[in-house]
MDTraj code that builds the backbone (N, CA, C; nanometers):
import mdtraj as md
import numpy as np

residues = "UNK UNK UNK UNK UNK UNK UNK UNK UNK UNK UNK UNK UNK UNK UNK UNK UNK UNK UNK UNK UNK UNK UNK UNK UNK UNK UNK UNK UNK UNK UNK UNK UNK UNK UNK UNK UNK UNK UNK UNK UNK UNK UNK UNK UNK UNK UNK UNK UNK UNK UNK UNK UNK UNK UNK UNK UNK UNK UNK UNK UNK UNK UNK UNK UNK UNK UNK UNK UNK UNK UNK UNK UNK UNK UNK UNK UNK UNK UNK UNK UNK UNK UNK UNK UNK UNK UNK UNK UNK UNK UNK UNK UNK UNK UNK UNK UNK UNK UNK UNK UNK".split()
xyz = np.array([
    [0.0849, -0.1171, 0.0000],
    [0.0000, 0.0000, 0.0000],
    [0.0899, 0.1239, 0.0000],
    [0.0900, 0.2080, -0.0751],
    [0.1854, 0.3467, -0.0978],
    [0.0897, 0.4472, -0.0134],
    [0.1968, 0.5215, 0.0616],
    [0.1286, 0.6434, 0.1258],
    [0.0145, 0.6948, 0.0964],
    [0.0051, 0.7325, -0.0299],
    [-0.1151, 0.8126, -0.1151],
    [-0.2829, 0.7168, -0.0612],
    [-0.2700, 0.6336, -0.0554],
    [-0.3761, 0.5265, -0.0358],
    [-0.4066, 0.5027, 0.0909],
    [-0.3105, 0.5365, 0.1849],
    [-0.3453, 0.5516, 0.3572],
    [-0.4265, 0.7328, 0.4144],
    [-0.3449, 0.7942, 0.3260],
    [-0.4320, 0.9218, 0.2694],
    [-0.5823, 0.9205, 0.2742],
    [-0.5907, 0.8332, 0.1417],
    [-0.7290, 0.8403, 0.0948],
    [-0.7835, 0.7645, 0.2093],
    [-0.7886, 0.6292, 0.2033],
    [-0.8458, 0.5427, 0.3396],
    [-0.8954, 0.6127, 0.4493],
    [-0.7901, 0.6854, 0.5065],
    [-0.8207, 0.7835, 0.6337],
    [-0.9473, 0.8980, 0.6290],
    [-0.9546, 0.8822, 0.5165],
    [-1.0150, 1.0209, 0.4863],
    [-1.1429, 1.0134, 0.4518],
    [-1.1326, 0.8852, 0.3929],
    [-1.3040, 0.7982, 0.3529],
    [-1.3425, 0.7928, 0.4991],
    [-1.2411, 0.7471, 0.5396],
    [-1.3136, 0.6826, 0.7386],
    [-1.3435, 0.8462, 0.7809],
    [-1.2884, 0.9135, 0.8141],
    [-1.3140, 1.0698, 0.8288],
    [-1.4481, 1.1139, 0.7736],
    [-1.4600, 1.1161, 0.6207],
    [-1.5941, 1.1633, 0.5895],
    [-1.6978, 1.0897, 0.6452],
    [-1.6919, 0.9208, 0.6682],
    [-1.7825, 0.8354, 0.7156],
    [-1.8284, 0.8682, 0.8471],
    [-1.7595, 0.8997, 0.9260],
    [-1.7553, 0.9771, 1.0677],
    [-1.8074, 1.1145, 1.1040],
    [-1.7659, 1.1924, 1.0146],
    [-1.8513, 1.3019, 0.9572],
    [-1.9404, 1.3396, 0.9600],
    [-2.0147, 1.2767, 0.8569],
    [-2.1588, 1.2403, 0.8143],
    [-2.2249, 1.2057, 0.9373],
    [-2.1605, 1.0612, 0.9941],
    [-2.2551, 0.9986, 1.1023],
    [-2.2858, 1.0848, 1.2678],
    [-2.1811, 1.2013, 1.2349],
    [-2.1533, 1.3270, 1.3716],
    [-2.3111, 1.3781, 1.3125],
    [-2.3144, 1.4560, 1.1946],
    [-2.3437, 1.5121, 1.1584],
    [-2.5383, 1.4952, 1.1339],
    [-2.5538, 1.3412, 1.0488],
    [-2.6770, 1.3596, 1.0628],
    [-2.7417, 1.2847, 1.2110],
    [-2.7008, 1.1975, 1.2843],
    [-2.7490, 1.0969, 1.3982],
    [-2.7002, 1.2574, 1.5238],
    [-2.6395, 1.3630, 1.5253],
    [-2.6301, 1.4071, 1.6572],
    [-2.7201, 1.5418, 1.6567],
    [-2.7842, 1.5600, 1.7994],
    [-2.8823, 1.6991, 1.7496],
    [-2.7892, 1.8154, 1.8190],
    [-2.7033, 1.7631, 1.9030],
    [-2.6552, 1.9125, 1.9743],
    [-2.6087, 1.9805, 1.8760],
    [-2.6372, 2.1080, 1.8626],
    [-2.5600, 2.1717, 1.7463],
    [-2.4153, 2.1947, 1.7396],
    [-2.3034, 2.2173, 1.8624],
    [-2.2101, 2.2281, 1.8097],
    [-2.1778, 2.0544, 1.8047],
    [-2.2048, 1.9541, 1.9250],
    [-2.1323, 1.8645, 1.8291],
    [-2.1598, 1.8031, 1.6377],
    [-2.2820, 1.9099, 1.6265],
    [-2.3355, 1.8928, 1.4611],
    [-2.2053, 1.9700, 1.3677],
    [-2.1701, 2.0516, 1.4182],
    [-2.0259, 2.1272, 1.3912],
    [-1.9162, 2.0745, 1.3692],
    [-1.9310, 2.0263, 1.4536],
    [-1.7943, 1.9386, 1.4890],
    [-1.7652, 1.8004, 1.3901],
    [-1.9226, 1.7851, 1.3507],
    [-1.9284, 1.6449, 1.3012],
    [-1.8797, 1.6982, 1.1264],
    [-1.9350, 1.8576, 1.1163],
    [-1.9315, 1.9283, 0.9547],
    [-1.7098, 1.9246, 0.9384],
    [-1.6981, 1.9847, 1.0674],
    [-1.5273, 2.0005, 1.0593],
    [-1.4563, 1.8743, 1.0440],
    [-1.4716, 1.7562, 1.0873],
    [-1.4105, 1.6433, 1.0544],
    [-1.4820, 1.5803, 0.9249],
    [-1.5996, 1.6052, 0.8110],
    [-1.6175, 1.5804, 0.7407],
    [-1.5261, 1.6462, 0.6319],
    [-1.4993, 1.7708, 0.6421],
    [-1.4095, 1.8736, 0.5771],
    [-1.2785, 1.8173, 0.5820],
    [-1.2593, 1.8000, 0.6935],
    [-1.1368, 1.7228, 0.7273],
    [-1.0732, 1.6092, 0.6312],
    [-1.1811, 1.4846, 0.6450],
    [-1.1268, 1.3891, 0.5808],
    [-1.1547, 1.4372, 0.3495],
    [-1.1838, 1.5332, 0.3612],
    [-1.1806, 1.5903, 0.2454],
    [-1.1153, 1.6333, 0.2109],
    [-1.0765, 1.6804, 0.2831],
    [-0.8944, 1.7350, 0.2775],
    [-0.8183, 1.6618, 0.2418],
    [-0.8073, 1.5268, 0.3319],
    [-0.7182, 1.4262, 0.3807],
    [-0.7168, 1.3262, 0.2154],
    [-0.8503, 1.3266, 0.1795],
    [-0.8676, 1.2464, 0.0485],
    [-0.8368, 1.3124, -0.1015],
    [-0.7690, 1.4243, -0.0924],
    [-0.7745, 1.5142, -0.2050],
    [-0.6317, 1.5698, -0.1992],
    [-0.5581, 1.5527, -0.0980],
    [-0.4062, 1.5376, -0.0337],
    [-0.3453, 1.3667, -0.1085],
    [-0.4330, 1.2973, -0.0744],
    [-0.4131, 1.1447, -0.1346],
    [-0.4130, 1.1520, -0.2591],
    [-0.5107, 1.1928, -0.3233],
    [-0.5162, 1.2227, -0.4629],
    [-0.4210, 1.3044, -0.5705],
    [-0.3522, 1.3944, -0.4770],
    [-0.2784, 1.4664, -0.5688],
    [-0.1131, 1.4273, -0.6101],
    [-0.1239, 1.2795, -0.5533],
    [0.0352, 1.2328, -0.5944],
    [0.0726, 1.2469, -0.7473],
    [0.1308, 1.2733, -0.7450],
    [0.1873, 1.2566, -0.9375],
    [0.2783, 1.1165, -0.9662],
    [0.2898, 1.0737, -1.0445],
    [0.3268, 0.9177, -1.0658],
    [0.5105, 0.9831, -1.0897],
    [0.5291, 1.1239, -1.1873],
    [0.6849, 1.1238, -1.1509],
    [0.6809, 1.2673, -1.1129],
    [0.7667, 1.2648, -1.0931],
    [0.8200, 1.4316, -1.0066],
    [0.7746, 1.4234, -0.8868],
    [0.7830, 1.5682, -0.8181],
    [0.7350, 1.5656, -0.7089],
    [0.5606, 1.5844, -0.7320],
    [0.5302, 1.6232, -0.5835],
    [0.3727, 1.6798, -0.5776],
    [0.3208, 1.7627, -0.6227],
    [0.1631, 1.7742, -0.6643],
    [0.1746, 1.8367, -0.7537],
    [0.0975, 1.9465, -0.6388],
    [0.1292, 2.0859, -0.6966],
    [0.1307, 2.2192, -0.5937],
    [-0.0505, 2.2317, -0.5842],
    [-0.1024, 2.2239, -0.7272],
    [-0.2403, 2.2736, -0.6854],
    [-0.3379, 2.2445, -0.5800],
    [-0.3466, 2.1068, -0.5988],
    [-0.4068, 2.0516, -0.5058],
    [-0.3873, 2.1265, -0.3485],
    [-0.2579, 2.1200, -0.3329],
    [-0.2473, 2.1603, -0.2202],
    [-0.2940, 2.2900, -0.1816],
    [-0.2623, 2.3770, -0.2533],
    [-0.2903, 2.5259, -0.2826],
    [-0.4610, 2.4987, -0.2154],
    [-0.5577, 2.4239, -0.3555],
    [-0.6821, 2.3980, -0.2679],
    [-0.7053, 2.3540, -0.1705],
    [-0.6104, 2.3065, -0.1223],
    [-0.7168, 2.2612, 0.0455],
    [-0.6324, 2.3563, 0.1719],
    [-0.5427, 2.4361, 0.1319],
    [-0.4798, 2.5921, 0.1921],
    [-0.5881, 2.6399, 0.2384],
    [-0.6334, 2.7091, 0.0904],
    [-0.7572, 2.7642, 0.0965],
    [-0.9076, 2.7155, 0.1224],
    [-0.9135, 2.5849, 0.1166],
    [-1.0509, 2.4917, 0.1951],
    [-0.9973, 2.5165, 0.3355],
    [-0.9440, 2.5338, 0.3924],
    [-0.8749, 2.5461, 0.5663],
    [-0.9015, 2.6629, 0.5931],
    [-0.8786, 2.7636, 0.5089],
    [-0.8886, 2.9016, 0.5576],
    [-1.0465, 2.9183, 0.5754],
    [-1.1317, 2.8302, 0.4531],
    [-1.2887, 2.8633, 0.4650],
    [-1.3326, 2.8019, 0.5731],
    [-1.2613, 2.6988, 0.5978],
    [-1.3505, 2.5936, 0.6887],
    [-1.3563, 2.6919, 0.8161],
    [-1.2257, 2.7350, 0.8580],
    [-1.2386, 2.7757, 1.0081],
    [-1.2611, 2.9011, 0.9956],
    [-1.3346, 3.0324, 0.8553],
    [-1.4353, 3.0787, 0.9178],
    [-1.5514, 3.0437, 0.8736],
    [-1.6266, 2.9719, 0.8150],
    [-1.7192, 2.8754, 0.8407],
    [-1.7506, 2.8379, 1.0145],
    [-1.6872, 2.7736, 0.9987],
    [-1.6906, 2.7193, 1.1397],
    [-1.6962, 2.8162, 1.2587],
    [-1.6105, 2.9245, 1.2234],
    [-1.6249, 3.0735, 1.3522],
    [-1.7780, 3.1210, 1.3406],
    [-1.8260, 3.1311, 1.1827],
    [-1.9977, 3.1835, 1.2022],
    [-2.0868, 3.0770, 1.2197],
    [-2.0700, 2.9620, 1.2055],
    [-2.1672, 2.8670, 1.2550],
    [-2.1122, 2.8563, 1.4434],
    [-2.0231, 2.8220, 1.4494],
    [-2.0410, 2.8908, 1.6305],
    [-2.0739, 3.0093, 1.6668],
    [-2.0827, 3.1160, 1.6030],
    [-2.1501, 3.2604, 1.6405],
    [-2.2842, 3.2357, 1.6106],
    [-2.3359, 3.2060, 1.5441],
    [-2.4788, 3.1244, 1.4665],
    [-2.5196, 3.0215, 1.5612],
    [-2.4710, 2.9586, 1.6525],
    [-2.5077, 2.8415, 1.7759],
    [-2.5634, 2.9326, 1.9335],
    [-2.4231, 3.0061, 1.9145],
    [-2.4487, 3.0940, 2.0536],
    [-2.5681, 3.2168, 2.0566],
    [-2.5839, 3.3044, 1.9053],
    [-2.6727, 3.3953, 1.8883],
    [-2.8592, 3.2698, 1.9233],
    [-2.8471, 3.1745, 1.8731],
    [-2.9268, 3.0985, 1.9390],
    [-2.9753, 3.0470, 2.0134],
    [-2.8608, 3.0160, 2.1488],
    [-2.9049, 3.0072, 2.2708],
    [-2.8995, 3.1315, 2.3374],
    [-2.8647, 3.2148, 2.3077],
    [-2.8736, 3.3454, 2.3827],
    [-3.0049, 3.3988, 2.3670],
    [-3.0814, 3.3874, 2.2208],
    [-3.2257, 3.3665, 2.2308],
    [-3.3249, 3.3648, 2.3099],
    [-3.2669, 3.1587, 2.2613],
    [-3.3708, 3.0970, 2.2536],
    [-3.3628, 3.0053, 2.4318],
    [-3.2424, 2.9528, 2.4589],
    [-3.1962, 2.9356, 2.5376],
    [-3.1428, 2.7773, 2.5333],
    [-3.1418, 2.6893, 2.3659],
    [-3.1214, 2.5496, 2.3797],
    [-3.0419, 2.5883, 2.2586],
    [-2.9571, 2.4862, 2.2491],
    [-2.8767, 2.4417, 2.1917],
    [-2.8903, 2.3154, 2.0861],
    [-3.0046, 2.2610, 2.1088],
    [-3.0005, 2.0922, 2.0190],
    [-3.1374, 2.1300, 1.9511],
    [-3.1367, 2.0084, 1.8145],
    [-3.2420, 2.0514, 1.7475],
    [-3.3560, 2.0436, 1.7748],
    [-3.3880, 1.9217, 1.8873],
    [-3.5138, 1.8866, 1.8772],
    [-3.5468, 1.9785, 2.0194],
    [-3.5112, 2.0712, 2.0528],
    [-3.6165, 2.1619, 2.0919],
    [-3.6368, 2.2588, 2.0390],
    [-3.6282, 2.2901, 1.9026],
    [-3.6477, 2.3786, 1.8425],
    [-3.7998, 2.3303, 1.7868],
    [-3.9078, 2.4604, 1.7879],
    [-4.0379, 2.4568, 1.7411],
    [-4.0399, 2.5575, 1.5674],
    [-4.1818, 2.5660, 1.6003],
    [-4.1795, 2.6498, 1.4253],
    [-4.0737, 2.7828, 1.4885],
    [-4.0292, 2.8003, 1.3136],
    [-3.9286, 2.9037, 1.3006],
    [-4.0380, 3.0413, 1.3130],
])
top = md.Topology()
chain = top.add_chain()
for i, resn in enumerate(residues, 1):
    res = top.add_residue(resn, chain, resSeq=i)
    for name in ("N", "CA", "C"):
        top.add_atom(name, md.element.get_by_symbol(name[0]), res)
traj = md.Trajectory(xyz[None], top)
C-alpha cells in the first residue's frame, strides 16, 4: 500500500464519521464538529489524490485545500456565532427543541 492510499483510506473513514456526527447528533455544536471532521477527511482524500506518478507533488491541489482550511475555520467561527446567537435567544442548543421558526 503506498502512502497516497493511507491518505485516501483515512479520509473515507473521516468523511464516514462526519456524516454519522453530523446527521445521527442533534446538539448543534457537536453537529459542527461532526461538519469540521467531514471537511477534514476531504482534505485528507484530495491530499491522497494529488500524488503525481513522476516528479514531485503536484502544488495545486495543495494550494486547494490551503484555501478549503482558511474557509472551513471561518465557516466554522460563524456557525459557532450562529449556535451561541441561538441560545442566547432561545436558550437550547439541540435541534429537537427547536419549534416552528
Amino acid at each position: 500500500m503506498i502512502p497516497s492510499q493511507i491518505y485516501v483510506i483515512a479520509g473515507a473513514g473521516l468523511v464516514s464519521v462526519g456524516v454519522f456526527a453530523w446527521v445521527v447528533r442533534r446538539h448543534l455544536v457537536r453537529r459542527m464538529m461532526g461538519v469540521n471532521i467531514l471537511s477534514t477527511g476531504v482534505f485528507m482524500m484530495l491530499i491522497g489524490g494529488a500524488r503525481r506518478v513522476e516528479g514531485g507533488p503536484d502544488g495545486v491541489p495543495q494550494a486547494m485545500v490551503l484555501t478549503g482550511i482558511v474557509v472551513a475555520v471561518s465557516a466554522t467561527a460563524l456557525g459557532l456565532a450562529l449556535i451561541q446567537r441561538i441560545y442566547d435567544q432561545r436558550g437550547e442548543r439541540s435541534v429537537e427543541e427547536r419549534g416552528p421558526m
